[in-house]
C-alpha positions in Angstrom: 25.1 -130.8 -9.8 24.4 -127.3 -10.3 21.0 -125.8 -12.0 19.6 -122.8 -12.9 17.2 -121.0 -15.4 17.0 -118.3 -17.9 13.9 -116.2 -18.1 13.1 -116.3 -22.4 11.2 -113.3 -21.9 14.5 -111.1 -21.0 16.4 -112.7 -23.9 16.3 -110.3 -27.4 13.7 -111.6 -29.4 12.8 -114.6 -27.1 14.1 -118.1 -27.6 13.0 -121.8 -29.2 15.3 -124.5 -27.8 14.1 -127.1 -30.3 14.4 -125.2 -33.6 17.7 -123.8 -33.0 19.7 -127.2 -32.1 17.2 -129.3 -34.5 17.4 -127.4 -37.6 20.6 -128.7 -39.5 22.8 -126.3 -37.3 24.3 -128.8 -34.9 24.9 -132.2 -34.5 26.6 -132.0 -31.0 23.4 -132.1 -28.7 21.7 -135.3 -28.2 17.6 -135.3 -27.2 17.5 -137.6 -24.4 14.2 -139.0 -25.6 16.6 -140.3 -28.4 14.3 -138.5 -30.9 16.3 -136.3 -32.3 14.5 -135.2 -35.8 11.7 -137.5 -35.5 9.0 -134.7 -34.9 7.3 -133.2 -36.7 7.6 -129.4 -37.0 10.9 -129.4 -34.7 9.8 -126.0 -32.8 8.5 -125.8 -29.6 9.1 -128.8 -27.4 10.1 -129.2 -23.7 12.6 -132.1 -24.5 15.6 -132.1 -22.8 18.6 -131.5 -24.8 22.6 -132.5 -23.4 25.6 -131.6 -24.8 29.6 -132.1 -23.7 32.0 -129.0 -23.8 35.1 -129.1 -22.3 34.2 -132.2 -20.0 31.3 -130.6 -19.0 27.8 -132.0 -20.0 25.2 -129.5 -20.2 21.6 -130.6 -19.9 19.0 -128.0 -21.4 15.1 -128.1 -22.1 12.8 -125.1 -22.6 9.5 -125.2 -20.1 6.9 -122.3 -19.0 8.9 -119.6 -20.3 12.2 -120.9 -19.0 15.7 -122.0 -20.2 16.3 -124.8 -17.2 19.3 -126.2 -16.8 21.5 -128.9 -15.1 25.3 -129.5 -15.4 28.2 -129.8 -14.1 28.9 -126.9 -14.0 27.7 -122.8 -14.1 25.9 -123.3 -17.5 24.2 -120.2 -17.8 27.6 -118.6 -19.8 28.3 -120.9 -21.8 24.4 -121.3 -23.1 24.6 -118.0 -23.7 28.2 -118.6 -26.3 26.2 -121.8 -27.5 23.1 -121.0 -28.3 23.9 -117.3 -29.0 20.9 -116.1 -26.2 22.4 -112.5 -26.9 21.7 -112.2 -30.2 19.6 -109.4 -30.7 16.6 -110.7 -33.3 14.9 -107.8 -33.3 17.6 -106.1 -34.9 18.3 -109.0 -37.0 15.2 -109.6 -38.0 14.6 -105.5 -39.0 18.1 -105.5 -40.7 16.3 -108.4 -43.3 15.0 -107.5 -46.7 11.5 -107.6 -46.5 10.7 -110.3 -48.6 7.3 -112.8 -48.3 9.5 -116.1 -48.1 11.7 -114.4 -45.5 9.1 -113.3 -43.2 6.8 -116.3 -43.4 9.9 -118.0 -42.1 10.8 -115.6 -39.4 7.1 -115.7 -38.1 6.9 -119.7 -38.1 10.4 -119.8 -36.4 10.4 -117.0 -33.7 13.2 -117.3 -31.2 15.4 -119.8 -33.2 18.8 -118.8 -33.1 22.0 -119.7 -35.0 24.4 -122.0 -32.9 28.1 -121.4 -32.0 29.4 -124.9 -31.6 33.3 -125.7 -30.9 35.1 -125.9 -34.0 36.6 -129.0 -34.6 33.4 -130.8 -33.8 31.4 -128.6 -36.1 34.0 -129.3 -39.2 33.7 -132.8 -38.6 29.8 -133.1 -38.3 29.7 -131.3 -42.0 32.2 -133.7 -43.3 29.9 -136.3 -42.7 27.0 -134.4 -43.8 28.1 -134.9 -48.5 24.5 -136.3 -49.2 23.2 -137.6 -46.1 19.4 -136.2 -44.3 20.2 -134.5 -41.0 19.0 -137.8 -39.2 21.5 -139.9 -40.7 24.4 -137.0 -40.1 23.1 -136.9 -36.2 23.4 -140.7 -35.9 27.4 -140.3 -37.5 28.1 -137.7 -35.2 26.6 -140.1 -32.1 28.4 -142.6 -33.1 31.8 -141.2 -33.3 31.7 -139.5 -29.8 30.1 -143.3 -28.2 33.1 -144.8 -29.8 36.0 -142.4 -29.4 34.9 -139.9 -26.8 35.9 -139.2 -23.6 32.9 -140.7 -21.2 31.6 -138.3 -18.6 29.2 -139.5 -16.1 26.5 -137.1 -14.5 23.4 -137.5 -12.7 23.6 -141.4 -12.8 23.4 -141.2 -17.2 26.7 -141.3 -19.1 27.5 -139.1 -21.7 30.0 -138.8 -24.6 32.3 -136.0 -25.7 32.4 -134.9 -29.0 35.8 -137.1 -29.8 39.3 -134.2 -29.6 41.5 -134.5 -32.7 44.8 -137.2 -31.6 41.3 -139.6 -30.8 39.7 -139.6 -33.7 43.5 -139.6 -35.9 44.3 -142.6 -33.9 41.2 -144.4 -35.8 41.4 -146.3 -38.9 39.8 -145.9 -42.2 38.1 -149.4 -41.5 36.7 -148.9 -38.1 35.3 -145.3 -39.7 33.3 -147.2 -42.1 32.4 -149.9 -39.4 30.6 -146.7 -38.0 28.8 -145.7 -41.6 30.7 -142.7 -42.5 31.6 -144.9 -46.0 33.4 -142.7 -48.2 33.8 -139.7 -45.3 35.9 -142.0 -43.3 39.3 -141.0 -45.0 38.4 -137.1 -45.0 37.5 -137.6 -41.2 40.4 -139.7 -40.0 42.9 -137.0 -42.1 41.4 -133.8 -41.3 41.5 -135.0 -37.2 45.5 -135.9 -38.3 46.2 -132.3 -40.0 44.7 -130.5 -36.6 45.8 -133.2 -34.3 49.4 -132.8 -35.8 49.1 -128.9 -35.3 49.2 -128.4 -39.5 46.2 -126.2 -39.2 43.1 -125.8 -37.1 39.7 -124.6 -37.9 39.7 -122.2 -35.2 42.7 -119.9 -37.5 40.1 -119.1 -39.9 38.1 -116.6 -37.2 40.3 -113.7 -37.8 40.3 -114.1 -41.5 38.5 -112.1 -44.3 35.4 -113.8 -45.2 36.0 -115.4 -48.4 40.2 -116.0 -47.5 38.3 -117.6 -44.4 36.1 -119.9 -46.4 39.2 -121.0 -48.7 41.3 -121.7 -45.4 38.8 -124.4 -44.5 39.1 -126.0 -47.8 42.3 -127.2 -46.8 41.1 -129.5 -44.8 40.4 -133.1 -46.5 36.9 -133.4 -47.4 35.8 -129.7 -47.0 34.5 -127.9 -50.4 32.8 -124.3 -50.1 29.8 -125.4 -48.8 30.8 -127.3 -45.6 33.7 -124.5 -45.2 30.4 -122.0 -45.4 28.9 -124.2 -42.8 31.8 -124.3 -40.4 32.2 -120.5 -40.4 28.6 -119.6 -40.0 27.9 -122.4 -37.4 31.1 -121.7 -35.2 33.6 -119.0 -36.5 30.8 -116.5 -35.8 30.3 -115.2 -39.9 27.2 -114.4 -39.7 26.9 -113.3 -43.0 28.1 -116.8 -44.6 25.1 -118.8 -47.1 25.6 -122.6 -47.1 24.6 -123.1 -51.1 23.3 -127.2 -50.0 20.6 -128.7 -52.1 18.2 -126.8 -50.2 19.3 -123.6 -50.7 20.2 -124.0 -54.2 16.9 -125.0 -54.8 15.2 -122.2 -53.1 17.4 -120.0 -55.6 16.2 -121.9 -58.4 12.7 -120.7 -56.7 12.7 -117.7 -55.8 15.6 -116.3 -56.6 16.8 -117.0 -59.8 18.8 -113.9 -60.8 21.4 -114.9 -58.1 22.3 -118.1 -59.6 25.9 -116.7 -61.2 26.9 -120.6 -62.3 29.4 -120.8 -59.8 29.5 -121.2 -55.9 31.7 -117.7 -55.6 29.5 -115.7 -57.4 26.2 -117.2 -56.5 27.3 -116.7 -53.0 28.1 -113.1 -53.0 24.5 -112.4 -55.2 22.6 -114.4 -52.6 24.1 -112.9 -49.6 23.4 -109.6 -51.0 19.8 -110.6 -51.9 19.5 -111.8 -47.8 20.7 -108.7 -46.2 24.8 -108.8 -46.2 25.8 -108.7 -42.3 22.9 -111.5 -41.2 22.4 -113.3 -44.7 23.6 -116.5 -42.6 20.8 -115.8 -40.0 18.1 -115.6 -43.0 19.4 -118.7 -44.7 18.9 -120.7 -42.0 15.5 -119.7 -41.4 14.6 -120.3 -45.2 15.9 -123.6 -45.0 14.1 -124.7 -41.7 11.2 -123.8 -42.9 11.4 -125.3 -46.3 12.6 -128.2 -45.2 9.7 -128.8 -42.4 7.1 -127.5 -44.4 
């Protein structure tokens, strides 16, 4: 076992473990209490958090000012990719329109980050997420690495991989549903064939334009603009991308009404616009924590 800690103070901004991998981002770290989104407020806890990248599990918790750490591994760089510790929020936050909904959510929310989870995993966990509470999408996402995933076994617990593409095509449509993704199960069990079969990857869209991006992901079975806006701002590194879910859709109908254009295109570009251009992705995902948790 290797450990370690990162001092939040020297990180840009400053850090919240909790808020950043409990705020609809990612579904790929489990809370070892088991209560993932059962909180209330979701900012500011010393849970411990795990994750499983490239057969390494990576145990995490915030405490006394500290990132701590246990893996299998040197975990400090690839926290640093995950969680984006590098970010520089200060920046981000001053590169913001100043705007009262915006900045009631950056105060309630200091030091939550956007995620940068692996690709693949990411796509998937939005596939499931058509209509479902973040709970539900969490306990989808569980399931399918428990069932397919690769088990790794660390500090006497074991742990579950997020499931790689050939395991999750070699399911059926019937044992998907077994699971309770109902009507995701086909759009799952396809999109794992079309990467596992080398027919495209969502990893091909990081290099893309922004919008020819967006439509590259819609290939995929089961992935409309909002989940492709989803994937690229939650692991393509698009910082700019808007997720127009329920909840931001309705904070448009809100607040911002002159940027509903009647489409997803337009109202995308007039509400990335209205939330800064380079970081709008950063501000949505503050809006939406703290609307969602108010």
């Amino acid at each position: 076992m290797e450990t370690g800690a990162i001092d939040v103070a020297s990180l840009p901004g400053g850090f919240d473990l909790q808020s950043t991998v409990e705020s609809g981002q990612s579904y790929l770290w489990r809370r070892e209490d088991g209560r993932t989104y059962e909180t209330d407020g979701l900012y500011g806890g010393s849970a411990w958090y795990a994750t499983v990248v490239d057969g390494d599990v990576i145990r995490a918790r915030q405490v006394d000012g500290r990132l701590e750490w246990a893996s299998t591994t040197d975990a400090e760089p690839k926290l640093r990719e995950l969680l984006r510790l590098d970010d520089d929020l200060p920046a981000i936050v001053d590169a913001s329109p100043d705007d009262d909904l915006i900045r009631e959510a950056y105060e309630r929310f200091r030091g939550m980050r956007l995620v940068d989870d692996p690709p693949f995993g990411c796509l998937v966990a939005f596939i499931c997420s058509a209509q479902m509470r973040v709970s539900r999408i969490h306990s989808m996402v569980t399931a399918l690495a428990e069932a397919y995933g690769d088990p790794v076994e660390f500090d006497g617990r074991t742990y579950h991989a997020f499931p790689r593409p050939e395991q999750l095509a070699a399911a059926t449509e019937a044992e998907l549903r077994d699971l309770g993704l109902g009507y995701r199960a086909p759009y799952v069990q396809r999109t794992a064939e079309m990467v596992a079969d080398g027919e495209a990857h969502p990893a091909e869209a990081r290099d893309l334009p922004y919008e020819e991006a967006r439509e590259y992901l819609t290939r995929f079975v089961g992935v409309g603009d909002k989940v492709a806006d989803c994937v690229l701002l939650f692991s393509l590194d698009f910082l700019e991308a808007v997720p127009l879910d329920t909840w931001i859709r309705t904070t448009i109908e809100d607040y911002y009404p002159d940027c509903d254009r009647g489409n997803y295109a337009d109202t995308s570009r007039a509400i990335r616009e209205r939330f800064g251009g380079e970081y709008a992705g950063y501000v949505q995902t503050y809006v939406f924590h703290h609307l969602r948790t108010e």
